[in-house]
N, C-alpha and C positions, 0 to 999 in steps of 0.2 A: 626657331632659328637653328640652322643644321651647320655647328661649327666644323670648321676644314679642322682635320689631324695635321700635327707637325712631326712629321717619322724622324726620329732618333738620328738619321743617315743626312737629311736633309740638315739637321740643330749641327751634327760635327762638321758638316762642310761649311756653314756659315761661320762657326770657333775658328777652323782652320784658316780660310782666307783672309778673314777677318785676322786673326793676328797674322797671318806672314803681309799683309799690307800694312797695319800698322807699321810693319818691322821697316818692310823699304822703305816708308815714308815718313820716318823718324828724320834723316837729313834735310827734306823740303818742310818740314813741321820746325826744325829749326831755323829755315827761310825764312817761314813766314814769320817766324817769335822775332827774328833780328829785325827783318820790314817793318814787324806794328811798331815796333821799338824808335823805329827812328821815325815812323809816322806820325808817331805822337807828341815823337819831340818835338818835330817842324810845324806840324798843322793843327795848332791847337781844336778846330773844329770837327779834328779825327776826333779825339779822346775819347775812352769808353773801352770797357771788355772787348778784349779779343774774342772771347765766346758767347756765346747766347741762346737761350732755348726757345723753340716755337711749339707752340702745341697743335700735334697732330693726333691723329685715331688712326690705329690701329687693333686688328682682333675686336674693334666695339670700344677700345680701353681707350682712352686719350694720357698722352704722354709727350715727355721733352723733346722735341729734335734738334740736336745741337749741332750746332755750325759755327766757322769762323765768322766774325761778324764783318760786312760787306756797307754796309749802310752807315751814314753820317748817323750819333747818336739822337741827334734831332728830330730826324727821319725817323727813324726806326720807334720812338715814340709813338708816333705817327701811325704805325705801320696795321697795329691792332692785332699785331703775332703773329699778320703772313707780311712777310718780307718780299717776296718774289714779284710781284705790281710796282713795286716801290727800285726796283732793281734794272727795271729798263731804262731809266733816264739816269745818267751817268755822272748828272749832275748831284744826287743824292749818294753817290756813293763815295767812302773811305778813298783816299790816294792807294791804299794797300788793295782795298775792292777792285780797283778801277786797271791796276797795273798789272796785280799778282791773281787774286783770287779768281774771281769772273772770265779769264779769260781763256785759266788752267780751270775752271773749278773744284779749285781747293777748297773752295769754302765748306764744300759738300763730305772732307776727310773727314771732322771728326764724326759721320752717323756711324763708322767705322764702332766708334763705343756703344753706339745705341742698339749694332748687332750683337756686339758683345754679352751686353746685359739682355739680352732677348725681346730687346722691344721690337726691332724687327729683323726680317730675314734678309738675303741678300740678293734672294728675287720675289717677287711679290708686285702687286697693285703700288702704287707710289699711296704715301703717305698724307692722308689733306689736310686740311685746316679741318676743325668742325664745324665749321659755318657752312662751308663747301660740301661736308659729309652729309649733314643736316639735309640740305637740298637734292643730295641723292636720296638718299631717304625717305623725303614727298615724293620724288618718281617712281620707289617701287625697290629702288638699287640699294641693297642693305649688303652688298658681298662686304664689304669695309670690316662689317660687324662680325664676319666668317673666318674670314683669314689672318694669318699674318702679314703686313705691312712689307715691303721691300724698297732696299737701298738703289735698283733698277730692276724694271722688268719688260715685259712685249712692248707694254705700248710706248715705253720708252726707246726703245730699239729699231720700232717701226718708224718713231716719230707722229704716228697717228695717219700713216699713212694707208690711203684707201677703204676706212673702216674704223669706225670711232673709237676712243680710247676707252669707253664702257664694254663694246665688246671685247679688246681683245683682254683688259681686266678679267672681266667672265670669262673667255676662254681659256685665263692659266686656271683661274679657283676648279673649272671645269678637268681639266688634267690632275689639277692638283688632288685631286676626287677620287681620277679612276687608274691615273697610272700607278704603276708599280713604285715601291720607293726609291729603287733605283733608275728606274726609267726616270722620275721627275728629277733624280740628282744628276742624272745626264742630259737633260733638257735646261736647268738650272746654269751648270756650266757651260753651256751653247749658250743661253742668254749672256752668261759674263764674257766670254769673248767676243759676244757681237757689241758687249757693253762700248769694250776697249776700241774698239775701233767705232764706235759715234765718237768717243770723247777726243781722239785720233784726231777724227775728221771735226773737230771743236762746233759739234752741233748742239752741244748739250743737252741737261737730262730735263723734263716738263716736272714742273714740282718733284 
């Protein structure tokens, strides 16, 4: 297995966005802590950690994805560590899910720390469950195991439009290959502003 390099240029620009968003989103981080706050006061069937880890693979490694939690704690029982099936019917979801998070996708702030601590990068393949990675894996599809993981990337951007979300996965791992380190850090930043505007246009991100 021929692991993808993570250039030194790419690791500082993931630190840097990563905290200056943290930074802005310190005031809506406080939104959301006063919403669970009184969520939980009203609705006893909210109750439950505002946070929660799911386990994803990345690089091969499997590790926490942390998010605000979104889902009644009953649910999420349930859920078997992916959340995201469990998230379309809206009847399973937190008054705070349902009003605040899902709609802005906050839920999705805190992987903000998961860049931090180098679980993942800030463009990259989306992160799966391993049950899901598993069955790339019977196909043939082992990039998961190559790369680093990312908070959005193409096929996010595209939405999976006209060309499956497998290929255009391979096609960054495939840049991520041959371009230069800074050519992939100016490609990297072209993803994050087309990030901003899906989340704009409130399309959301696919796992």
């Amino acid at each position: 297995m021929d692991i993808v390099p993570r250039p030194i240029a790419k690791r500082a620009l993931d630190v840097a966005v990563a905290l200056a968003l943290l930074a802005g989103s310190l005031p809506i981080v406080l939104l959301v802590v006063a919403a669970y706050a009184l969520d939980v006061l009203l609705v006893p069937g909210d109750r439950g950690g505002l946070f929660y880890r799911e386990p994803r693979i990345s690089r091969g490694r499997e590790f926490g994805l942390i998010k605000f939690r979104t889902l009644r704690h009953d649910v999420l029982g349930d859920a078997g560590g992916h959340a995201r099936p469990h998230e379309a019917d809206p009847e399973n979801l937190t008054w705070l899910g349902r009003r605040l998070l899902k709609p802005w996708y906050l839920d999705e702030v805190p992987q903000l720390l998961n860049v931090l601590r180098g679980d993942i990068s800030l463009v990259g393949p989306r992160p799966w469950p391993p049950a899901m990675v598993e069955r790339q894996r019977a196909q043939g599809l082992r990039y998961r195991d190559e790369i680093t993981a990312g908070l959005t990337g193409t096929a996010q951007v595209t939405k999976g439009q006209r060309r499956p979300y497998a290929d255009l996965d391979l096609a960054y791992v495939r840049l991520s290959r041959t371009l230069s380190t800074w050519a992939l850090v100016r490609y990297d930043l072209e993803i994050l502003a087309r990030t901003v505007g899906v989340i704009l246009r409130r399309e959301g991100l696919s796992y």
